[in-house]
C-alpha positions in Angstrom: 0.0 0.0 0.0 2.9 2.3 0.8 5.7 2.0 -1.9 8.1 4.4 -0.3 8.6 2.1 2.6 9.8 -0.5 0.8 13.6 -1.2 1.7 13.3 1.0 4.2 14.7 -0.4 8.0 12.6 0.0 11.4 13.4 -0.8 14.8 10.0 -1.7 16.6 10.5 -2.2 20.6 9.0 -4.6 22.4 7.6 -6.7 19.3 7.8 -10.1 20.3 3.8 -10.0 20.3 0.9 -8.0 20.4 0.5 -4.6 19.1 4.6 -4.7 18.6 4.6 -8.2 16.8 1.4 -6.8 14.5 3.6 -3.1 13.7 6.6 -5.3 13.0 4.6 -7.9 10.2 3.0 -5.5 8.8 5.7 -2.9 7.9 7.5 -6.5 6.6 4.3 -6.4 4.1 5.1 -3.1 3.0 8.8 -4.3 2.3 10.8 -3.1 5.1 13.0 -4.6 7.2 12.7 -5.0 10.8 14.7 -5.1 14.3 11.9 -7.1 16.2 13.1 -6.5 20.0 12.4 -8.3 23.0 13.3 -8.3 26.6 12.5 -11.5 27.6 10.5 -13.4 25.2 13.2 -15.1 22.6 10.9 -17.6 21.0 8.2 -14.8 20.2 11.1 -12.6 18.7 12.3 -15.5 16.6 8.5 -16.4 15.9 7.9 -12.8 14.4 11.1 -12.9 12.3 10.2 -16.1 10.9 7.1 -14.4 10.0 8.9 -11.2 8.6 10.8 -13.3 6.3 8.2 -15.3 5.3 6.7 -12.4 4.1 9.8 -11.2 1.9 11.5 -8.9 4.0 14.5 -8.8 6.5 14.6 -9.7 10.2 16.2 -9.6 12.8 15.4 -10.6 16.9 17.6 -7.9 19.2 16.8 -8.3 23.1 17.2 -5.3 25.1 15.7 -3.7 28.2 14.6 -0.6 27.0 14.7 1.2 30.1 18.6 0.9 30.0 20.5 3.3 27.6 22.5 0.6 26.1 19.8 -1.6 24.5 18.6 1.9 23.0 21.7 2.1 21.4 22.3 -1.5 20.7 19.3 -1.2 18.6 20.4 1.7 16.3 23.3 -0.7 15.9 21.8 -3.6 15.1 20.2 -2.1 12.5 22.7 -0.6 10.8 24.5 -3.9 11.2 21.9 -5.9 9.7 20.3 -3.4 7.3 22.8 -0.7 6.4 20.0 1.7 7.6 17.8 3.2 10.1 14.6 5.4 8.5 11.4 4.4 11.8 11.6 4.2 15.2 8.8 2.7 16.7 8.8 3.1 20.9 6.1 0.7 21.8 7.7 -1.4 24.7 5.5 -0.9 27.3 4.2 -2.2 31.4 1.3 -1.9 33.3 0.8 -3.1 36.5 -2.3 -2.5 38.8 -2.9 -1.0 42.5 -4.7 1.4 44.1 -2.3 4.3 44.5 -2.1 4.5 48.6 -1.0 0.7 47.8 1.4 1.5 45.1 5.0 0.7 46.1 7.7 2.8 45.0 9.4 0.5 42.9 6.2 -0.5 41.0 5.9 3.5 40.2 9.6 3.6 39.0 9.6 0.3 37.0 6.3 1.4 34.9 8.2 5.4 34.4 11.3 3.8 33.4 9.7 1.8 30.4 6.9 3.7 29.3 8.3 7.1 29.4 12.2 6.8 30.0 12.4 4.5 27.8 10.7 6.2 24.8 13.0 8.9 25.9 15.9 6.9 25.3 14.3 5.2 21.9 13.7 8.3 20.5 17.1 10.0 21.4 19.0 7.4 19.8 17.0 7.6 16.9 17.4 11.3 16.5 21.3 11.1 17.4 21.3 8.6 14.1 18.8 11.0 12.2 20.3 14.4 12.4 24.0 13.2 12.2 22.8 12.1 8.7 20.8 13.8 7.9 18.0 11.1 7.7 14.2 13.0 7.5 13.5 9.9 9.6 10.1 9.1 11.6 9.4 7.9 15.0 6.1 6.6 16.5 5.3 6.4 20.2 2.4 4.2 21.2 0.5 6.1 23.7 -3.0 5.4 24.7 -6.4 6.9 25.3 -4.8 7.3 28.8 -3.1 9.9 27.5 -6.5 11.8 28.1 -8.9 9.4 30.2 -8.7 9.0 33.7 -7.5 5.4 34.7 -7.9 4.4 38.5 -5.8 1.9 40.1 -3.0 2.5 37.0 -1.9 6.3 38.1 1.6 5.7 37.3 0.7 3.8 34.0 -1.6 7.2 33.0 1.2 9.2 34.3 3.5 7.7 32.0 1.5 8.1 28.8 0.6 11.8 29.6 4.5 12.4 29.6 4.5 10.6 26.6 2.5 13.1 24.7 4.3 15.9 25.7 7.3 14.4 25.3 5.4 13.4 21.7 4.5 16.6 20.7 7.6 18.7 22.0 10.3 16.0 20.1 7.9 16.8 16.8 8.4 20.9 17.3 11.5 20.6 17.8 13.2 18.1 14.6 10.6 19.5 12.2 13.0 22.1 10.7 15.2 19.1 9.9 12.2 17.2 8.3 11.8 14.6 11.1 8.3 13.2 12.2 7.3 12.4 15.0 3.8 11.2 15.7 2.3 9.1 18.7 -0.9 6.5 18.5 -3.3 6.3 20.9 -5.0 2.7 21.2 -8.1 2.1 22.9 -9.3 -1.5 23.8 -7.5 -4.1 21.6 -7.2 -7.6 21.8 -3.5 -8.5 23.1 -2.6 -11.3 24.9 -2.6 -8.6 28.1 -6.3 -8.3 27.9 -7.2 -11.8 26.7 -8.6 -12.7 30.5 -11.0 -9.8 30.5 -12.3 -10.8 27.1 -12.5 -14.2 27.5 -14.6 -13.4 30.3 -18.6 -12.6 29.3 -19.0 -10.2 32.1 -15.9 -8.3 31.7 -16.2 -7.9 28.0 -19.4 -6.8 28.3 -18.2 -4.1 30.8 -15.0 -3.1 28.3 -17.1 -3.2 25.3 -20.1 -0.6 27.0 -17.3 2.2 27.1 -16.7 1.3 23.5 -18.9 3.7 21.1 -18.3 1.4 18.4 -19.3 -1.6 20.9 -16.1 -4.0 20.3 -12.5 -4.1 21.1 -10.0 -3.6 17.7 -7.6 -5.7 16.3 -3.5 -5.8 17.1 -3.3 -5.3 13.1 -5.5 -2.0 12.9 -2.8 -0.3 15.0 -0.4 -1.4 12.6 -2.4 0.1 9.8 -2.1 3.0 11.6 2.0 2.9 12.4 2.3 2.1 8.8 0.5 5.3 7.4 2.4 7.5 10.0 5.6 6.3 8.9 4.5 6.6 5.1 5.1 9.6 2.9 1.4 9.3 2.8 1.6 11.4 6.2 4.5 13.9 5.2 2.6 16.8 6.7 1.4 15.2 9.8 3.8 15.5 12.9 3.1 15.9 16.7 -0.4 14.5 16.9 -1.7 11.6 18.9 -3.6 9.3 16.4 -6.8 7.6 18.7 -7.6 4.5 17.2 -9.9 3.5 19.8 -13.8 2.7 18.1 -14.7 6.0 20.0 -13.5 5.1 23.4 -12.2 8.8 24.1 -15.3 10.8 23.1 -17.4 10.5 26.6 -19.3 7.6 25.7 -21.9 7.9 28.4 -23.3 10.6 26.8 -24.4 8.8 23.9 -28.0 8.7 25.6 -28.0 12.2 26.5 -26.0 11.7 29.8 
């Protein structure tokens, strides 16, 4: 759908499955090549490679905590190493971890802030270190989510972490688009990951999720993708600094569809 990307390289953290393993296959199908990274999950990585080659492009399985500086740079390396290029930087390594906040230990707070926001940071920085050296007009994507905007009790430091992310989002976009460098965030509502396959395969809980869902059902892992791909695209060259929602509806105050 997107010739431009073809040959192209991207580094998609935390893509051993889920939303990450989805990005990572489907920019394969547009003919790029991949850095699929993991922290713990080798078989997945491997899985998804198999997968991106399979589908004519390059892979390649990289683990790395992305809360460390190292494995950010490690990737930029790996990479180059494997592809001779870096053109998309997708941040999308991600935690959550529930309790009430009185309850929430200080470690919990720190581990969730050091991937979700440090670690785009540190993504994103390597990136653009690679980027403006060269001169690249490069593009990096930061998955956020609706709790960006909504409210989400019991995860406080997981909604702390993606409101940073869209300022860090839109300030990183002001600031490289005199050198011709994108940088966009997506904002996923309900999806169907492996993270929230107990609540849907649960009647009652799905019913619950899918109430607060305008559209009245969770998405798919690959209509995120469709959405990273068309960000990175030259389909998008004016768009930089937003926060896409691809969430059925989920952020537009779905309780007053009735009038309140």
């Amino acid at each position: 759908m997107y010739p431009d990307l073809q040959g192209k390289a991207v580094v998609v953290t935390g893509s051993s499955k889920g939303i990450g393993a989805a990005i990572a296959l489907r920019f394969a199908r547009e003919g790029a090549n991949v850095v699929v990274n993991y922290n713990g999950d080798a078989q997945g990585a491997e899985a998804v490679v198999a997968q991106i080659e399979a589908a004519g492009a390059k892979g390649v399985a990289v683990q790395g905590d992305m809360s460390k500086e190292a494995s950010a740079t490690g990737l930029v390396q790996a990479a180059l190493d494997a592809f001779g290029r870096l053109d998309v930087w997708v941040n999308n390594a991600g935690l959550e971890i529930p309790a009430h906040t009185h309850e929430m230990t200080l470690e919990n707070w720190q581990k969730i802030i050091d991937v979700n926001l440090t670690g785009y940071f540190l993504g994103a920085r390597a990136a653009l270190q690679h980027f403006v050296a060269k001169g690249i007009k490069g593009s990096i994507i930061n998955m956020s989510s609706v709790h960006e905007q909504i409210p989400w009790p019991r995860f406080a430091h997981y909604a702390a972490s993606k409101g940073g992310v869209k300022l860090l989002n839109e300030t990183m976009a002001m600031e490289y688009a005199p050198q011709g460098i994108r940088v966009n965030a997506i904002g996923p509502g309900a999806i169907n990951t492996p993270i929230n396959k107990e609540k849907m395969n649960d009647p009652a809980q799905k019913a619950a999720l899918e109430a607060i869902i305008p559209m009245g059902f969770a998405g798919e892992p690959e209509t995120i993708a469709a959405a990273a791909a068309w960000l990175a695209s030259d389909q998008a060259s004016y768009v930089t600094g937003i926060t896409l929602f691809v969430d059925g509806g989920m952020t537009l105050y779905p309780a007053f569809m009735n009038n309140g």
